[in-house]
N, C-alpha and C positions, 0 to 999 in steps of 0.2 A: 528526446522529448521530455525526458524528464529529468528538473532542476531541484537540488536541494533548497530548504528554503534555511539559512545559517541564523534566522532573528533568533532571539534568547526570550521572547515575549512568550511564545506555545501558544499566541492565538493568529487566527484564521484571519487576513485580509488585513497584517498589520502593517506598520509602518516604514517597514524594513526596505525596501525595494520590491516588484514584484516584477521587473523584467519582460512584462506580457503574461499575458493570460494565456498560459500552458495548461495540456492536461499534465496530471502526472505532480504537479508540486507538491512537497511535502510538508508538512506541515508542526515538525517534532523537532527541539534541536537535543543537544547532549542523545544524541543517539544511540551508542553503546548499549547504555544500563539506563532507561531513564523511570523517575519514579519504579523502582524494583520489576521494571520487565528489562524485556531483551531484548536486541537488533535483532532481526531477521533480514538478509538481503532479498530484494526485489528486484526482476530483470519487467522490463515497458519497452513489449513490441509493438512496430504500429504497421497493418497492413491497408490496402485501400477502403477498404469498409471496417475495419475494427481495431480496437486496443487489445493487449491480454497481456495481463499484469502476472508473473509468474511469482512467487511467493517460494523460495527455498525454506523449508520448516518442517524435518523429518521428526519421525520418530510421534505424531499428534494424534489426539484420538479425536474424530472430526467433531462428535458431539457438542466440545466445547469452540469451536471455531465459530467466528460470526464473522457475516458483510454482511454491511450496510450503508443505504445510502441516505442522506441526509443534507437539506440546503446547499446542494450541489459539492458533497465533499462525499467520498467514496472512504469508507472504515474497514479494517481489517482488525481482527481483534483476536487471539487467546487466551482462555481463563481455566485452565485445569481446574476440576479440584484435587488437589494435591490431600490426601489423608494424611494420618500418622507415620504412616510406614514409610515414607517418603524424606521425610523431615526427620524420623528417628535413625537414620542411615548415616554409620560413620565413614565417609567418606575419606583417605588419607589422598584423593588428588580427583577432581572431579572438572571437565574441560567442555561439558554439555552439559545442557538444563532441558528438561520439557517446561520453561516456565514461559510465566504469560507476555505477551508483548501486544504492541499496538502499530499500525500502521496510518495514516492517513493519505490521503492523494485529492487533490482538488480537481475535480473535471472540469471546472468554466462552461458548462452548456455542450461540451465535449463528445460527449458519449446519451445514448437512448437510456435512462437508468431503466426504465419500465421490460429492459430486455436484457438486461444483465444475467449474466448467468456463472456460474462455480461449482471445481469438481477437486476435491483434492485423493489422489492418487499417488504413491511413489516417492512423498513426502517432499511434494510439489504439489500450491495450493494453485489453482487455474482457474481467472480470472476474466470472464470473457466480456469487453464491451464494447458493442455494436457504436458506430460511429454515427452524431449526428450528422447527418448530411446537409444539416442548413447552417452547421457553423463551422463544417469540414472542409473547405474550400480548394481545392487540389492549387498546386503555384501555376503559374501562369509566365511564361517568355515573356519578356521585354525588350525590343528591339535598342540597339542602339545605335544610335545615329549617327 
């Protein structure tokens, strides 16, 4: 259920292809490093009533973690503050960061946002969204003839 979205634009609802109105599309490209944050991977379960967007991102201090939801687009964000002590550290090989990243995910009317709920634990951020049920439509058989 969930498609990368490859435009080079970084906006919402562009011109790129949109394949259907999935939950789960992502919103960012140059994904790696972009604007000085960092990929985090994301795993997008889907059960009969809900989504739960899992978030691999050890080692965070929750304080700084935000979601949020916004004109139908679901945010994930971190933003240490990083002091001196951090940045005066001479590293001679350094292959982890606790540094900031962003996610994004478009629900389409997808999910209940008013019931959304997160728990990060085990440096696994858990992501919990109740499905709407009037735009959730389970498949349906078609006979053929």
């Amino acid at each position: 259920m969930y498609n990368e979205n490859r435009c080079h634009t970084g906006k919402i609802n562009n011109s790129c292809g949109t394949r259907g109105a999935r939950f789960g599309r992502h919103h960012h490209a140059h994904e790696m490093f972009r604007n000085g944050t960092r990929r985090v991977p994301a795993n997008i379960e889907e059960t009969d009533d809900k989504f739960t967007i899992y978030v691999f991102a050890p080692a965070l201090e929750k304080e700084y973690l935000k979601v949020l939801t916004k004109n139908d687009v679901l945010t994930i964000s971190y933003a240490p503050n990083e002091g001196p002590a951090e940045s005066e550290k001479n590293f001679s090989r350094r292959e982890f960061s606790n540094g900031a990243f962003e996610r994004a995910f478009a629900l389409n009317g997808k999910a209940l946002v008013d019931q959304i709920t997160a728990k990060y634990a085990d440096g696994i951020l858990t992501i919990i969204l109740p499905k709407n049920p009037e735009t959730n439509v389970p498949a349906k058989d078609i006979a053929v003839n």
